[in-house]
Every structure is written in C-alpha cells, then in structure tokens.
C-alpha positions in Angstrom: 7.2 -55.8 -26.6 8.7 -54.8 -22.8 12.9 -55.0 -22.9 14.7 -55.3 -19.7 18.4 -55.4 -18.9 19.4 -57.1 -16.5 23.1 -58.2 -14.4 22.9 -61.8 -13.9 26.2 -64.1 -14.3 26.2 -67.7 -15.3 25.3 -68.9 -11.9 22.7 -66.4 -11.0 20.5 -67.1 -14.2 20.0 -70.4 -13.2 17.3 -69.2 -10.7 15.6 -66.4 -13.0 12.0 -67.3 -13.4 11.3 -67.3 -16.9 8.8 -69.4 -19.4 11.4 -69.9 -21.6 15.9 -69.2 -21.6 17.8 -68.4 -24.9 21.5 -69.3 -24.2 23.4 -67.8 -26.9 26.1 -70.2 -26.9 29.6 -69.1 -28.8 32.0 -72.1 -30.4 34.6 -70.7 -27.4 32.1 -70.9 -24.6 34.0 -70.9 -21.6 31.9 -73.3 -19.0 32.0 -72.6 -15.6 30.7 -75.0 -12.5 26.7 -73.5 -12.8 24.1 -75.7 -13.6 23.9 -74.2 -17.2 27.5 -74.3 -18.3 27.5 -78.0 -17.1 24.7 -78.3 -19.4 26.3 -76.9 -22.3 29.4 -78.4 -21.9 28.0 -81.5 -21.7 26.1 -81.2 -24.8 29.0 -79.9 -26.9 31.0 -83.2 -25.9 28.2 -85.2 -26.9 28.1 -83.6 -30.1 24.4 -83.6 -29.5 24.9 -79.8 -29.8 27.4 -77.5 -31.9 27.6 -73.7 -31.2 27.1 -73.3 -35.3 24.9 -70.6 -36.2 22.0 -71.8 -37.1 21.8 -74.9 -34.3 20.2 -75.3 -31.7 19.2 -77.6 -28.5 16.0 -77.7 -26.2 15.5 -78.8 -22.7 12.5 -79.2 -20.8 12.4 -78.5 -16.5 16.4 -79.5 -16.2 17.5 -80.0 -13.0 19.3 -76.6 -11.4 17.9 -74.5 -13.5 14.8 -72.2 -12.7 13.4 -71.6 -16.7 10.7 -74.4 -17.6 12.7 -74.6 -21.4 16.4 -74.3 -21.5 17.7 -73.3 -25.1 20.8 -73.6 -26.3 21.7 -71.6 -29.5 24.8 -71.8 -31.8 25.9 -68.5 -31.8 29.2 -69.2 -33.7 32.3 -66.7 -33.7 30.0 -63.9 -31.8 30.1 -61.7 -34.3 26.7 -59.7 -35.2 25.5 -61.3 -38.1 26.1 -64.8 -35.8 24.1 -63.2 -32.7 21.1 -62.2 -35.0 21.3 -65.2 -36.4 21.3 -67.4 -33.2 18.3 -64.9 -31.8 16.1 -65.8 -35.5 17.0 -69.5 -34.5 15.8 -69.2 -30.6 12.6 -66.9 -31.4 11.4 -69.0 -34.2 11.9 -72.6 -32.1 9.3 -70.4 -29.0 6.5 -69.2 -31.8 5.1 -72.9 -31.2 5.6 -72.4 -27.2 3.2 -70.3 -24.4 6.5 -68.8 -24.0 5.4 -64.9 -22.5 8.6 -63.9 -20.8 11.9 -65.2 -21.6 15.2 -64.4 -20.9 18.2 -63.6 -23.0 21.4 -65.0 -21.9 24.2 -62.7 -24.1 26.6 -63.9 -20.4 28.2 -66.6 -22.7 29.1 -64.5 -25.1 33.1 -63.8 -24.9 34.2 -60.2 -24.6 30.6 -59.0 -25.8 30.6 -55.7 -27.2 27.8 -53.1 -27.0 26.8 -53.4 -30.5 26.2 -56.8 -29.8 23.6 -56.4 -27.2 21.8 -53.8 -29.9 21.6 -56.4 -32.7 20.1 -58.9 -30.3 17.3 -56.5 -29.5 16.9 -55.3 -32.8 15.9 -59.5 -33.8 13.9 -59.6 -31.2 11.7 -57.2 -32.0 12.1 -58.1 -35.6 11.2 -61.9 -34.8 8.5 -60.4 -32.9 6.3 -57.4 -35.1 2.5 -58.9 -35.9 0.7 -56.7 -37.7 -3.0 -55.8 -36.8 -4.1 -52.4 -37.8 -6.4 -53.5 -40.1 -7.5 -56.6 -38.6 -11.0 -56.8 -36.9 -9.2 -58.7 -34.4 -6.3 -57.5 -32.6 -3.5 -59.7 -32.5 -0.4 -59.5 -30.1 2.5 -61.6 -29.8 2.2 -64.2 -27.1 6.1 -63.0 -26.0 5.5 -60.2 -24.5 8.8 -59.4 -22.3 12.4 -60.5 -22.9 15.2 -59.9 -20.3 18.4 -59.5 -21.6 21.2 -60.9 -19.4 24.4 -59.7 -19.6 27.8 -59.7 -17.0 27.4 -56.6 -16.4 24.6 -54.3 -17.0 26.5 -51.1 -17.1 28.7 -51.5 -20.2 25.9 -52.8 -21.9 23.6 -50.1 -21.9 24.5 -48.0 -24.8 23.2 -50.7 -27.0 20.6 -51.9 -24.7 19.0 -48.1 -25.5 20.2 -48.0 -28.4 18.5 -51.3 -29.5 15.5 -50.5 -27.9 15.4 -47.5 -29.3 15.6 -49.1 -33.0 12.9 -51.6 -32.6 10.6 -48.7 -32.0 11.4 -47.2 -35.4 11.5 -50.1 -37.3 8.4 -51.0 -36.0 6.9 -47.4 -36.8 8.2 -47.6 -40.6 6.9 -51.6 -40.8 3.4 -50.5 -39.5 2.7 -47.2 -42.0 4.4 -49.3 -44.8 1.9 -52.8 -44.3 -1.2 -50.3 -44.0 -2.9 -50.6 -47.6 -3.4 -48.0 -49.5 -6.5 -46.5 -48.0 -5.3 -46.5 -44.9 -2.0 -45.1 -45.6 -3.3 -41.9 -48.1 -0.9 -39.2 -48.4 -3.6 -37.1 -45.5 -2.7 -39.8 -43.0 0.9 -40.7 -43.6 1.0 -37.0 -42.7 -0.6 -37.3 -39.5 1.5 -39.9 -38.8 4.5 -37.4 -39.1 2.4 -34.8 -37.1 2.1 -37.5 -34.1 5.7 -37.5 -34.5 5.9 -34.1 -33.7 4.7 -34.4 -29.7 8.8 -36.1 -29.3 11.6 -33.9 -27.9 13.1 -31.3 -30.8 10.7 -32.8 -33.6 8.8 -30.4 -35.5 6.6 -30.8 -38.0 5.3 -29.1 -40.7 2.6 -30.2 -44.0 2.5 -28.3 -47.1 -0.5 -29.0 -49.1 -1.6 -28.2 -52.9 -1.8 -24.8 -52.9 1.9 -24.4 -51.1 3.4 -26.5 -53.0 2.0 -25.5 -56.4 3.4 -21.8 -55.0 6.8 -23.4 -54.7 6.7 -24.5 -58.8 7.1 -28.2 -57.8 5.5 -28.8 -61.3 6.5 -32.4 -61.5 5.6 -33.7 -57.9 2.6 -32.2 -58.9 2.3 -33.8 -62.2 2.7 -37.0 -60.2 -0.5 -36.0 -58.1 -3.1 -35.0 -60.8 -4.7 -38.3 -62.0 -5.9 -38.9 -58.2 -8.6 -36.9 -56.3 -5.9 -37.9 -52.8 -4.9 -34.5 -52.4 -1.0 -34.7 -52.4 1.5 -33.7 -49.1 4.7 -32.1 -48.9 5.7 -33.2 -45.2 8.6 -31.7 -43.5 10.0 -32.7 -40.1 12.9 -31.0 -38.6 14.3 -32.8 -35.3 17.0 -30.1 -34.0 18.9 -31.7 -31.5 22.3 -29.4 -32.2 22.7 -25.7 -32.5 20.9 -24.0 -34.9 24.0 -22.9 -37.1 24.7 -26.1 -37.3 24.1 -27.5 -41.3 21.7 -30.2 -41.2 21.7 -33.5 -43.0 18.7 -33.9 -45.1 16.5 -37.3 -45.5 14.6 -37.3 -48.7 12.0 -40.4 -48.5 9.9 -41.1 -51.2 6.3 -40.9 -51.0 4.0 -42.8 -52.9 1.4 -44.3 -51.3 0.3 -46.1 -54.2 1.7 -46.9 -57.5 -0.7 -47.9 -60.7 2.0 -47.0 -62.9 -0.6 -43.8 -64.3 -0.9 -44.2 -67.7 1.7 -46.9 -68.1 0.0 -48.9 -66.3 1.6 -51.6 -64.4 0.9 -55.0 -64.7 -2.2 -56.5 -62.5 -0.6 -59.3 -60.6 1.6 -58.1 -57.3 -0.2 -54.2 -57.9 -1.1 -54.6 -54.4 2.5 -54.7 -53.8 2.4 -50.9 -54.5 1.2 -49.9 -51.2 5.2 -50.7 -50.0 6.0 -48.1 -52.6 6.2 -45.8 -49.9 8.8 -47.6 -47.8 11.4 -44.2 -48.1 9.2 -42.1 -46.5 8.3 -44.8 -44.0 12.2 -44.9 -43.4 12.6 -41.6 -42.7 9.8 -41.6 -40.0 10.9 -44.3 -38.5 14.7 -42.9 -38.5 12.4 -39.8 -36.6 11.1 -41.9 -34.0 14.6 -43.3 -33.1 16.1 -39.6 -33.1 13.2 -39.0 -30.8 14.4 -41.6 -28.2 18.4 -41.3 -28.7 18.7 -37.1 -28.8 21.7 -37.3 -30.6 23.3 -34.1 -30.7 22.5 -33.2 -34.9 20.1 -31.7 -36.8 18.2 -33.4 -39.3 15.5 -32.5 -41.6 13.1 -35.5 -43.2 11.3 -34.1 -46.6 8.5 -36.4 -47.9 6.5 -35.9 -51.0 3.5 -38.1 -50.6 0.9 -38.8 -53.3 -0.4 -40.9 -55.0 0.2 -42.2 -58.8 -3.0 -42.9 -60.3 -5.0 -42.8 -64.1 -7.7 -40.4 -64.6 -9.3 -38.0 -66.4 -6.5 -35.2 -65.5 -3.6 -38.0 -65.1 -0.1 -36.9 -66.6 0.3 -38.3 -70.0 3.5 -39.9 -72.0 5.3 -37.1 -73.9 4.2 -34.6 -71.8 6.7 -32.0 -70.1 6.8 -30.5 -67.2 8.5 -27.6 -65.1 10.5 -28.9 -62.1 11.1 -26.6 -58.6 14.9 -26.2 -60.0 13.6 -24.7 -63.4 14.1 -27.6 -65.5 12.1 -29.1 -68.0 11.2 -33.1 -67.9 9.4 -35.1 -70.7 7.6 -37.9 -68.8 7.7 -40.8 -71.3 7.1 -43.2 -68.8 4.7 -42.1 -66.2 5.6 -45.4 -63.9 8.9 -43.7 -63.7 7.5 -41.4 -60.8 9.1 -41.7 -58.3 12.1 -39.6 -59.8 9.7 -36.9 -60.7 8.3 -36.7 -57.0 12.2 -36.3 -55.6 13.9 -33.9 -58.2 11.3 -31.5 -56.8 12.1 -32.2 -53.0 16.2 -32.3 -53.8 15.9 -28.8 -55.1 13.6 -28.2 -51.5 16.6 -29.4 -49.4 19.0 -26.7 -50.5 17.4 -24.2 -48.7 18.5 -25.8 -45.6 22.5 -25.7 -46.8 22.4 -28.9 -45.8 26.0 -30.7 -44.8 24.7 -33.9 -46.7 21.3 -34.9 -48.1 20.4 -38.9 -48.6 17.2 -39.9 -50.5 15.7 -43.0 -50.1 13.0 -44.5 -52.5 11.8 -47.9 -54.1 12.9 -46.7 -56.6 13.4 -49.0 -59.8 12.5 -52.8 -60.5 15.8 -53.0 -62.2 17.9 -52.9 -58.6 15.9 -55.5 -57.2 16.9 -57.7 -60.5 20.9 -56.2 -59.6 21.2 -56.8 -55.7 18.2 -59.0 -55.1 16.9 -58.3 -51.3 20.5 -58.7 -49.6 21.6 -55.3 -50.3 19.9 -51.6 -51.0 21.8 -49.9 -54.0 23.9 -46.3 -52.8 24.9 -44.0 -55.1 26.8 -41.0 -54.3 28.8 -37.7 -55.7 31.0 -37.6 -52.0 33.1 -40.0 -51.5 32.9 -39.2 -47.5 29.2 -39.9 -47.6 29.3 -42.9 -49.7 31.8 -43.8 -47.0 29.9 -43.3 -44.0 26.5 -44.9 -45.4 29.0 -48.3 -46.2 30.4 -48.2 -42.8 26.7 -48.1 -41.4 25.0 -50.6 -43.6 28.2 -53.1 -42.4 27.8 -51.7 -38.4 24.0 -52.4 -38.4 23.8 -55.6 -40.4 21.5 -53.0 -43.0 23.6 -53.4 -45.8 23.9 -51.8 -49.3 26.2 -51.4 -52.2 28.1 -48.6 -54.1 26.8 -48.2 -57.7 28.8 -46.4 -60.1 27.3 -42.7 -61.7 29.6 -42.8 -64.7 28.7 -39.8 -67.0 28.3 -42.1 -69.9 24.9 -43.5 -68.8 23.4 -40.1 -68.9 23.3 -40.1 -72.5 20.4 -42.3 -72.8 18.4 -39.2 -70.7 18.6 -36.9 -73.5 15.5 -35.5 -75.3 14.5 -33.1 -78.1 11.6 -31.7 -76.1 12.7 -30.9 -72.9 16.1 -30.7 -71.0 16.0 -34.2 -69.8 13.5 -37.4 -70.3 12.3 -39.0 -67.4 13.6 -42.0 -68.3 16.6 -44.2 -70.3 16.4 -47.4 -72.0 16.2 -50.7 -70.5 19.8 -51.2 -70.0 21.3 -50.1 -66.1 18.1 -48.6 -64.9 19.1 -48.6 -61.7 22.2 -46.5 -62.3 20.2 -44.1 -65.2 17.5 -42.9 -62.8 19.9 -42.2 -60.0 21.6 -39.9 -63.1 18.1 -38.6 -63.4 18.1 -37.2 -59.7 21.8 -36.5 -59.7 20.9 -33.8 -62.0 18.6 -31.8 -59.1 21.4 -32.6 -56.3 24.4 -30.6 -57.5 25.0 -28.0 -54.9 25.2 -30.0 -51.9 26.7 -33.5 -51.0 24.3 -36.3 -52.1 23.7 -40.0 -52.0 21.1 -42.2 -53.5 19.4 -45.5 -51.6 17.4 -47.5 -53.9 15.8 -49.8 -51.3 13.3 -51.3 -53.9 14.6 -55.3 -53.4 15.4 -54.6 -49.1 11.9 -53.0 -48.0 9.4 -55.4 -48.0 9.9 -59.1 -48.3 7.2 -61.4 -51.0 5.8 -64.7 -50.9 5.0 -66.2 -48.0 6.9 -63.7 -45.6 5.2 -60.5 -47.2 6.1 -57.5 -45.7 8.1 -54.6 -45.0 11.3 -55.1 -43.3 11.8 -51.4 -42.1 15.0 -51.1 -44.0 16.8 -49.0 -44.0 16.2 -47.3 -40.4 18.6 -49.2 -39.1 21.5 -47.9 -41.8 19.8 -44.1 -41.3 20.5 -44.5 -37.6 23.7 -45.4 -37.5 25.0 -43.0 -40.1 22.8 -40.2 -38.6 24.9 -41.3 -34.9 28.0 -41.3 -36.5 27.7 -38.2 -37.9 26.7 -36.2 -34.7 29.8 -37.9 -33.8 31.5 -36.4 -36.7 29.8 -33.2 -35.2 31.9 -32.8 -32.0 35.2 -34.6 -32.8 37.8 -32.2 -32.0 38.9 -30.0 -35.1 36.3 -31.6 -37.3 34.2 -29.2 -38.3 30.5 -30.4 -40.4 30.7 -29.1 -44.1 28.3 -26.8 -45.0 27.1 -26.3 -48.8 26.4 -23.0 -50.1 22.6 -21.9 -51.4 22.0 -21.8 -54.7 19.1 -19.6 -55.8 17.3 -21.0 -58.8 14.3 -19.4 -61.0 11.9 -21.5 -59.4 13.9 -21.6 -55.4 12.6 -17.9 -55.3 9.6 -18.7 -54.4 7.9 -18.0 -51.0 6.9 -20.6 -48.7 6.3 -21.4 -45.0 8.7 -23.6 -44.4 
C-alpha cells in the first residue's frame, strides 16, 4: 500500500482524479460553495445522509466532481475512534469496487489534529493487509494507493509519518504471527529479527542452545526439550539515544507453537497456537516502526522463541526446574509455559539497568474470558508505567486495562517442592500468573500485557490484529519524550547480581 499526503481544500478536490473519494464527513461540517460541500449539504438536509459513525452515502460520476464514486462517511464528533470508524465504513463499502487509487478527504474534518491523520492511515492499512505468504498464488489488494487530503499538508505530517510508519509494523507483526507454525519456527522468526537488523541503530543478536543453556535459563529451556526446533534467545537493541542512557526493555513471548506438552490442549482451535507468538511479533513490529520514526531512546526487544511440544524428552508435570534468577519452579501444568519462557528473559533484562521493562505475551485463556478482545490486560509494580501504557492504549485506540497484583493471590503459588508452582488454581488466572512473573521482575520497573483476547481475532475474521504495536509505539514516543523534557531525567534501576546472572554471555 503507497500513502500520499497531499494539500488540497474543499474546492480543489473536486478535480483530483481518483477511482474512488472518501469524504469523511463530521456532524458540524461546515459547507462551503464547491461542488462537494453542495453535495453534502444537500444530503444532510434530505436526511438521505447523517454524519453518524457508521453511515454512509454513495454517488456515482456527480456532476463537478472529478472522482468516478463520491463517498460520503459519517464521521460523527471527529474524534479518533469516529475517524477509524468512518475509514472501516468507507474501505469496506470499495472491497466490492475496481477502486485502485482513492483519495482521502480528512478537509472536512473541523480543527483536525495530527493524531487524526495517523488513525486514518493506521485503518487504512488495517482495512487493507491480505495475507499471502503461504499461498501458491500471490494475492494483493486491488487498492493499491490512497491520497490523504488535508488543508494543509504541513501540520499534518507528523502523523502522516507517523501513521505510515505504524502500518508498516503492524503489518510486519500480522504477517510473522498468520505464518503457521512451520513457517514461523523459532530459526526463522529469528531471521526475521536479523532482517531487522539492516534498519538505522537496530542491532541484532541470536543466542542459541548452547548460550543460553550457559546463561542457566533452565526453565526456557525446559519449555524447549520435548521438540527437536532448536530454541532462540533473540535480542535486538535499537539505540537511537546516548549510550548512558537506561533503556526500556520489551519482553515478547515466544512460542511459536503451543500443544500444551504434556497437558495437552484440547484438539479443536490447536491451530490457533501458531498466534501464540503474537508478543514477540509485537515487539518486532514495535522494531520496524523505531526503524522508520528514529525516536531519540534506546530500546532493547528480548524474545525467547521455542516451541512447546510432547516427546520423548518433553518436561513433565511435577517436575522442577532451575530458573536464570536461581529459583526453583515445579511445572504442574506444562500448558502454563509461557511464564516459564519469560521469568528467564525478565532476569535477562536487568543486565541492561533498564529505566522500565514491559512484557507482552498471550498469555492466559483466563484474560480473554475477563476482557474479551476489547482490551489487553496491564499489570504493573510502577504506577508511572502503568500510567504511561493507559495514556497510550487511549492515544492509539490500542487499549488495555489495569489489573490489580494484590499480594493475596500469590498464595495459591506456593509449593512444597520448590520455591514457587508454576501455576494457581482456577480462580483469577489472569492476575496469578502475572504474580508468577512479578516474582522474576523485582529490581527494575515492570508491567505486564496479557494480549491473549486482542491479538488475533476467531471465526470468520481469523487473524492477528498486530496489537499491541500500536500501544508499544506510542508509549515508546512518549517516553523519548520523557527523555529530553527539561529537568526530567529517565530513572535508571540498579543491577542486581544473582547466582545464576553471573554467568558469561555474548550479549
């Protein structure tokens, strides 16, 4: 998909060439004497049109007006969620259509703000994404190029780029998270990250089973031994600040396929456990917008990547294990691996004094039964962080909500065998297994995104949605804005050396 932005008023865009014109049409339009207000204004009196979210109104060659389809779209108050909206609404009325360039009209849009012109290009491209890697036929979009039309170009190109910018990694972390299973093995979701690494200030780095098993990440690698995939410790680095500066920390999970292990899953939906994967495909795709943007932070993206297979060698119920940190873990449950893979990469991340480290994983069945697929579940020890991932779920329509981490549901953690049991009992497993990680994340500023009901839609629609790049990137933006604010300077954790942290590694 080609973006272009573009200065044309009210009166100019009525002789832009294009198959197909999106009016985004607010309930305070203010029409002017062009062709296309006239047309607007006329239909509002009618009522044969309201600017509603959600409603919309086609024309066909109208007189005045160069597009061969003329659409009007409600796009109510204005406000974000009302601009996506009306874009969904235009872009799915033109899937029928030969439509391959249209153009965008935001020039109706009162007092439009820059994050407004972002969330329209972030639909688009959402609207937009086929998949086709592992099709014998290619397929591609008949759309191919949208011009988005604003007043004036100029104030609207921070979230023209910015929008642009997103699409890209959404589309990145849709395409690695679609790919089954055996396309997506923890080898290649590695060279994806290494492809990554050709981008400005992205380096990369892969630890295999031999550095990892030197680093005493006993239970990632308990997680790996019922599969002959050999596992991958993948560590990207995008430095785009000065090197004292502390860096925030993405933690993605990485399972590129979930049986369960030994407690197996169940057989219908398994295939769905190729998404299980989606938090590492975040935090690539978060990579490939920090490529495009340069914002002026450090970041560091740590994803363990394996798979979670039964056989012959496959880590058993009641078995325990010795984490990175030192700690002991009795795996009742061996579908409860996704914990086991990011206790090992928390205690990883301190060696980076990192100012704040956010994992993301798909994490628990029992947050899509809490939040549904409306909002990813945060959990967090800082209230600053918790803060500024709230702020940048509601600023990028990616949205989440703050779970408690009450001390009380650790009890149901406790074991006889080993410090901690891998899992709790039925009741708030959402909130027990971020307690479970919350134990490996105490010597920095953490949070916890369980994105297991918001990264891949089922039915029908299947697929992954790319949440929650868009969330990543704005909190990631905001704080590099932290960064240079005038007498705000980024917190910095100290190091805490554990038995296993002593370790050396190439890192």
């Amino acid at each position: 998909m080609d973006f272009e932005l573009k200065t044309l008023t009210l009166t100019r865009i009525c002789s832009e060439k294009c198959d197909a014109l999106l009016v985004l049409t607010p309930q305070d339009l203010r029409a002017g004497d062009d062709a296309l207000s006239a047309l607007a204004a006329l239909a509002l009196e009618s009522g044969d049109f309201e600017a509603k979210p959600g409603k919309l109104l086609s024309a066909y060659r109208t007189p005045g007006i160069a597009a061969t389809r003329v659409l009007l779209v409600g796009a109510g108050d204005g406000s974000l969620k009302s601009v996506r909206n009306a874009v969904n609404t235009g872009l799915g009325a033109l899937k029928v259509s030969n439509a391959q360039r249209i153009v965008l009209c935001l020039g109706a849009l009162n007092n439009l703000k820059s994050d407004a012109v972002r969330a329209a290009v972030v639909a688009c491209g959402d609207a937009t994404y086929l998949y086709s890697s592992t099709k014998s036929k290619v397929s591609t979009a008949k759309l191919q190029h949208v011009v988005v039309a604003v007043n004036d170009a100029a104030t609207a190109k921070a979230g023209f780029d910015k929008g642009t910018a997103l699409v890209k990694g959404i589309e990145f972390a849709r395409e690695w998270a679609n790919r089954p299973a055996n396309h997506a093995t923890p080898t290649l979701l590695a060279g994806a990250a290494k492809g990554l690494g050709k981008l400005r200030n992205i380096k990369v780095e892969v630890l295999g089973p031999r550095e990892v098993a030197r680093l005493g990440m006993g239970a990632f690698m308990a997680v790996a031994q019922g599969t002959a995939e050999p596992l991958r410790f993948i560590v990207l680095r995008y430095e785009g600040a000065a090197r004292a500066e502390a860096p925030v920390v993405l933690v993605g999970k990485g399972i590129t396929f979930d049986s369960g292990g030994i407690s197996i899953k169940p057989s219908a939906e398994m295939d769905e456990m190729k998404f299980d994967m989606c938090g590492a495909a975040s935090v690539l795709g978060a990579f490939r917008v920090l490529g495009e943007l340069q914002p002026a932070l450090n970041v560091v993206g740590l994803i363990p990547a394996c798979e979670n297979l039964l056989g012959g060698r496959a880590v058993k119920p009641g078995d325990v294990v010795t984490s990175m940190s030192g700690q002991t873990i009795e795996i009742l449950n061996t579908d409860a691996e996704g914990r086991l893979v990011l206790c090992d990469a928390l205690t990883y991340a301190e060696r980076f004094k990192p100012r704040a480290v956010v994992d993301i994983a798909t994490l628990t069945g029992a947050c899509v039964i809490a939040l549904g697929g409306v909002r990813s579940a945060l959990f967090s020890t800082d209230e600053s962080l918790a803060r500024s991932l709230a702020d940048a779920g509601e600023s990028s329509l990616d949205l989440c909500w703050r779970m408690p981490l009450d001390e009380e549901y650790a009890e149901g953690l406790k074991t006889s065998f080993a410090d901690v049991a891998n899992i709790a009992g039925k009741a708030a497993g959402v909130v027990t297994a971020a307690k479970f990680l919350q134990r490996f994340a105490a010597n920095f500023p953490w949070a916890h995104l369980d994105i297991a009901g918001t990264a891949w839609k089922r039915g029908a629609a299947k697929g992954a949605t790319g949440r929650p790049v868009p969330l990543l990137v704005d909190f990631l933006l905001g704080q590099a804005a932290a960064a240079v604010a005038p007498g705000k300077a980024p917190s910095r954790a100290k190091p805490v050396k554990t038995r296993r942290a002593v370790a050396k590694a190439r890192v």
